[in-house]
C-alpha positions as a Markdown table, in Angstrom:
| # | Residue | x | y | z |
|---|---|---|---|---|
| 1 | Unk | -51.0 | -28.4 | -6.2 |
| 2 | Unk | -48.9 | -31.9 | -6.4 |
| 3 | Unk | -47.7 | -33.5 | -9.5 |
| 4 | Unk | -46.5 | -37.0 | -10.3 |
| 5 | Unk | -43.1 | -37.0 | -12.0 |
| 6 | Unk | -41.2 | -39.9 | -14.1 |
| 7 | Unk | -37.2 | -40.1 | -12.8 |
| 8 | Unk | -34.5 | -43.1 | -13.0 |
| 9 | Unk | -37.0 | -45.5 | -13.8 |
| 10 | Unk | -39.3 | -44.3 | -11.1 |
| 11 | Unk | -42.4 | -42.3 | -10.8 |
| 12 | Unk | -42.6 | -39.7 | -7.7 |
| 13 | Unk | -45.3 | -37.5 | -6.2 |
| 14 | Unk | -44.1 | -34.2 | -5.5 |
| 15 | Unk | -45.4 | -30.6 | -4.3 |
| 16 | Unk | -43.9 | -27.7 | -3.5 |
| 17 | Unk | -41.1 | -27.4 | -0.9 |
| 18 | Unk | -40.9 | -31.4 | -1.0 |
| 19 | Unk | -37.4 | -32.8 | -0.7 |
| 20 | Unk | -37.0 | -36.0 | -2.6 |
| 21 | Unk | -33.8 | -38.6 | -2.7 |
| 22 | Unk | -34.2 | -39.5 | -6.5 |
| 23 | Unk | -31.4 | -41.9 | -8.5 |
| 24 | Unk | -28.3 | -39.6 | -9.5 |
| 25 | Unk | -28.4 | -37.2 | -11.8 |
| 26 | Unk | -25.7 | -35.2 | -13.2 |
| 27 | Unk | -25.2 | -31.3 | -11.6 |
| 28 | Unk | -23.7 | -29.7 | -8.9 |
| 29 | Unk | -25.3 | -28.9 | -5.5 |
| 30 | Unk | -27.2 | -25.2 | -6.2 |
| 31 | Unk | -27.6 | -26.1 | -9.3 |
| 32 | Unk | -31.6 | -26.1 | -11.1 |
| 33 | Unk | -33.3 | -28.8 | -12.8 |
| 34 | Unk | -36.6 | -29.3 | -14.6 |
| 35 | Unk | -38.0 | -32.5 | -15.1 |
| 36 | Unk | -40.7 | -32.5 | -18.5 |
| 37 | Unk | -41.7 | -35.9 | -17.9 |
| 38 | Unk | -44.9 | -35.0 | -15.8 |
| 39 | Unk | -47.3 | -37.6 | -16.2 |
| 40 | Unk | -49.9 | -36.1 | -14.2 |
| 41 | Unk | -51.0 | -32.5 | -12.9 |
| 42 | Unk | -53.5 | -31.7 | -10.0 |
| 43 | Unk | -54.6 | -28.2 | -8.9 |
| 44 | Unk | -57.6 | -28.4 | -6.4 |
| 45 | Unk | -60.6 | -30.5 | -7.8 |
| 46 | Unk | -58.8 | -31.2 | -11.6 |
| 47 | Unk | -56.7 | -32.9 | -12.9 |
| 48 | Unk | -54.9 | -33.2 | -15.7 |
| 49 | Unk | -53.4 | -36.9 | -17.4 |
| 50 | Unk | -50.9 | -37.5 | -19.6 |
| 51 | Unk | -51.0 | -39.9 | -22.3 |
| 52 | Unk | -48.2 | -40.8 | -21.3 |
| 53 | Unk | -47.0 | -37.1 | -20.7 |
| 54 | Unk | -47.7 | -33.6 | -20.0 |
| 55 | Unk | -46.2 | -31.9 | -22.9 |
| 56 | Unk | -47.4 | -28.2 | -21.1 |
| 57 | Unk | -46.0 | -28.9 | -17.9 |
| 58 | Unk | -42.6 | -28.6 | -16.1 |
| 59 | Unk | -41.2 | -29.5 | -12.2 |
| 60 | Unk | -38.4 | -27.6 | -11.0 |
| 61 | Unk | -36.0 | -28.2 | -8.6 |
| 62 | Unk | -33.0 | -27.1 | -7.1 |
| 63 | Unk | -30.3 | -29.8 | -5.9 |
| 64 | Unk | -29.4 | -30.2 | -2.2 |
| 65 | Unk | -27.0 | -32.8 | -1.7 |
| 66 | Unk | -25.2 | -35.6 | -3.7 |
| 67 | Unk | -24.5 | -38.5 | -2.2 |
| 68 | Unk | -24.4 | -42.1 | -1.7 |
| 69 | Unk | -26.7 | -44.2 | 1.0 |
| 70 | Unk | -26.0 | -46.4 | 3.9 |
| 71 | Unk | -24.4 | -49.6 | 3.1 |
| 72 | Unk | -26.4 | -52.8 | 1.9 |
| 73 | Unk | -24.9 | -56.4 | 2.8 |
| 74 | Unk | -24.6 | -58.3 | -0.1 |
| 75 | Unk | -24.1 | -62.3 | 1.1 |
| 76 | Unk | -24.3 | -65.2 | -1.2 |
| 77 | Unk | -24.0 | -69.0 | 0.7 |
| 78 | Unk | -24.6 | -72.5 | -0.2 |
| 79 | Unk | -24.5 | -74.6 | 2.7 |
| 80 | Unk | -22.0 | -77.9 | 2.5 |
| 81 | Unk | -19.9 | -76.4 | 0.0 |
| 82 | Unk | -17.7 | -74.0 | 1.7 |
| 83 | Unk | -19.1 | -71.2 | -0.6 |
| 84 | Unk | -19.4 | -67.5 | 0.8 |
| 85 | Unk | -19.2 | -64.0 | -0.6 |
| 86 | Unk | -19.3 | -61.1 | 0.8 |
| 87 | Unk | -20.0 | -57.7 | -0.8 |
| 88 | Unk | -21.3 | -54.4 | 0.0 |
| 89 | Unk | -22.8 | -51.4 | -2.1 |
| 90 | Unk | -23.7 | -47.9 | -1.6 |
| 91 | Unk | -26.5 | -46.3 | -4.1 |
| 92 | Unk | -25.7 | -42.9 | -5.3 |
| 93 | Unk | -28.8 | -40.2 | -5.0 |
| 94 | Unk | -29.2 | -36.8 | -5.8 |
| 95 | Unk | -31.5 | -34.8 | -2.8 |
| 96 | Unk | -33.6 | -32.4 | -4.8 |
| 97 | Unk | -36.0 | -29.6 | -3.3 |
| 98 | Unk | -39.2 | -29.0 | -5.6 |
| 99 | Unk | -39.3 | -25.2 | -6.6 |
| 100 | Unk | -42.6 | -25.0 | -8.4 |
| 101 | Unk | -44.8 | -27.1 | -10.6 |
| 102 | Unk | -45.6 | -24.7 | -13.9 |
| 103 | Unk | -47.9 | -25.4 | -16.8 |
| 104 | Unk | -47.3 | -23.2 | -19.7 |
């Protein structure tokens, strides 16, 4: 059974067990969250679409690890003109392990 779930502006195919690094969300590591916007639902040989969502169906999860990722080089240059900046950022995520997948 798999399930494709809407989060931070991006969609994600998750099962059971999966671990996922999703866009941060609020909570504490241990704590459980459920994620409603399912868009679609497959056990076996059906499947179930939302239009746009599953209004019977919930993912939860429990929350592993917040964090930020590895640095990414931000460099801006124009040639002749003695122009150069230099920044770096760090994403923030929030590592999530799928519990189950319930319809109700």
């Amino acid at each position: 059974m798999y399930a494709v779930v809407a989060t931070g502006g991006k969609q994600y195919r998750v099962a059971e067990g999966d671990l996922l690094r999703i866009e941060k969300i609020p909570g504490d590591v241990g704590d459980t969250v459920t994620f409603d916007q399912v868009l679609m639902l497959a056990d076996g040989d059906e499947m179930s679409f939302g239009q746009p969502v599953l209004e019977t169906a919930a993912v939860r999860a429990k929350i592993v690890e917040q964090g930020r990722s590895k640095k990414t080089l931000v460099f801006k240059y124009k040639r002749r003109k003695r122009y150069r900046r230099k920044q770096g950022h760090r994403q923030p995520f929030t590592a999530v392990k799928i519990d189950s997948i319930a319809t109700q």
